[in-house]
N, C-alpha and C positions, 0 to 999 in steps of 0.2 A: 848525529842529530844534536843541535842547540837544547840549550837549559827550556828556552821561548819554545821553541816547536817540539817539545814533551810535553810542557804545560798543555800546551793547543792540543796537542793528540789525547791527552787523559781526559779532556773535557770536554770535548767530542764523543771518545767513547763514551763519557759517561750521558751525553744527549742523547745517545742514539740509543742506548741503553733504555731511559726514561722514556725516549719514545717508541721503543720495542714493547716494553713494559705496558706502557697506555694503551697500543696499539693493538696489546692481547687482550688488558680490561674490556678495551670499547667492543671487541669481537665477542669477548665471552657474556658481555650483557646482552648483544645484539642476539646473540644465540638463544641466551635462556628468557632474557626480558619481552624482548619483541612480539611473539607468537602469544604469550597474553595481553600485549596492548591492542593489539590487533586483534583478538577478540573482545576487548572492553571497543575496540571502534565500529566492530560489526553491530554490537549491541546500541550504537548511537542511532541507527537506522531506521525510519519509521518501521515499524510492526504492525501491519492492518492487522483486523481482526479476519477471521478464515470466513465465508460464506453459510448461508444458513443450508443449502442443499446440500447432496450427495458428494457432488463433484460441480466443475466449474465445466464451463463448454468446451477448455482446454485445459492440459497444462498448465501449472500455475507458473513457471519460469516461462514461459510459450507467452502466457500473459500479460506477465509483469515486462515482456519487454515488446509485444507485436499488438498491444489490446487496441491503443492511438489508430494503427495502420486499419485494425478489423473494424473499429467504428466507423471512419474516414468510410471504408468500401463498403460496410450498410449503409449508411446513410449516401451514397451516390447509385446505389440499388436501389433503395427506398424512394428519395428524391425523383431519381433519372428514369427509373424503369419499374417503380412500383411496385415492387418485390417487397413485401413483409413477411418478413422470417424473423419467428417470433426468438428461434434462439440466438441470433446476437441482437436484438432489441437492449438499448439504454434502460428501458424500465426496466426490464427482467433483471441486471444488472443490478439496475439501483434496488429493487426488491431483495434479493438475492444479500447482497451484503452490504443492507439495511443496517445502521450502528443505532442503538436505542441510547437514548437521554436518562436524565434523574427523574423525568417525569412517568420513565418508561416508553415516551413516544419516539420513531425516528427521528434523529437530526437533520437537520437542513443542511446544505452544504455551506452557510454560515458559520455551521461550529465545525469548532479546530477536529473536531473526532470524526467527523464525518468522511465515510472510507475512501474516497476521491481525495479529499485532503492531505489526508493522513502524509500522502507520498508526495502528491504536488505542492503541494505546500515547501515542501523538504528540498525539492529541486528545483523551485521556483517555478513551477511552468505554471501560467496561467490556462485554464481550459474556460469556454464558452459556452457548454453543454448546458448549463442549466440556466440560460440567459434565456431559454425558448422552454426545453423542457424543466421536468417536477426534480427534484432532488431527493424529494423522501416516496416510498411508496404509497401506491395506493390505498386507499381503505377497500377493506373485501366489504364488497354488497352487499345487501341485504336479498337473502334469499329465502323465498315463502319455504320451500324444501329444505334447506338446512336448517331457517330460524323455528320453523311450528310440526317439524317432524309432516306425522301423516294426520294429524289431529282437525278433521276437519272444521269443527270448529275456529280452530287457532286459526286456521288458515284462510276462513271467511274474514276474522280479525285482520289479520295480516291484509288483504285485499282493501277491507275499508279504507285503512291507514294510509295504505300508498296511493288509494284511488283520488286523481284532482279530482 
């Protein structure tokens, strides 16, 4: 072998070397680094807040990925064939997991926290839903039995009040 292709061969080895070298750095990062970036990107992900009830009408991964398909099919029940099942109702929904304000009231689906948002917002999807329906719940009514007990008085009060 030439004085030339010694030189070539020690300097090669030594490239392949450098890139042996690098090629275990980038692995031994990917190993120990990765799996906590990857939890700093899971943490980038909206976080609704959880519902105010016991439990949801499903699954919450059930939810989070078929909820679009179950409204679609109440509402062509509702619409089509007149079926009100009050548990996949939109309201129940929006009652349900209601996000309250600094005022204490629920938000409208105008603010960014409002739990519709929270994720479409995030993945872009625009929804239509509250371009006909309410966005925040309803206010509970006023009721002579919840608001005056058994106090008959109160409750003649009550009667005046609401009577046009």
């Amino acid at each position: 072998m030439t004085g030339v292709a010694k030189q070539f061969a020690l300097r090669l080895a030594r490239t392949v070397d450098c890139f042996v070298a690098s090629l275990l750095a980038m692995t031994a990062f990917c190993l120990l680094a990765l799996p906590a970036l990857a939890e700093d990107a899971r943490t980038l992900a909206p976080q609704p807040p959880r519902g105010q009830g016991e439990h949801c009408v499903a699954d919450t991964d059930f939810m989070r990925r078929n909820h679009m398909l179950m409204m679609m099919d109440h509402r062509r029940e509702v619409l089509h064939d007149g079926v009100r099942e009050k548990k996949y109702s939109l309201a129940g929904c929006v009652s349900c997991h209601a996000v309250k304000g600094a005022d204490g009231a629920p938000v409208s689906f105008a603010d960014e926290k409002h739990f519709c948002r929270s994720c479409h917002s995030y993945v872009a999807v625009r929804i239509d839903c509250f371009e006909c329906h309410k966005s925040t719940p309803d206010a509970p009514q006023k009721s002579a039995v919840r608001e005056q007990g058994n106090d008959a008085k109160k409750l003649a009060a009550y009667l005046r009040e609401v009577k046009p």
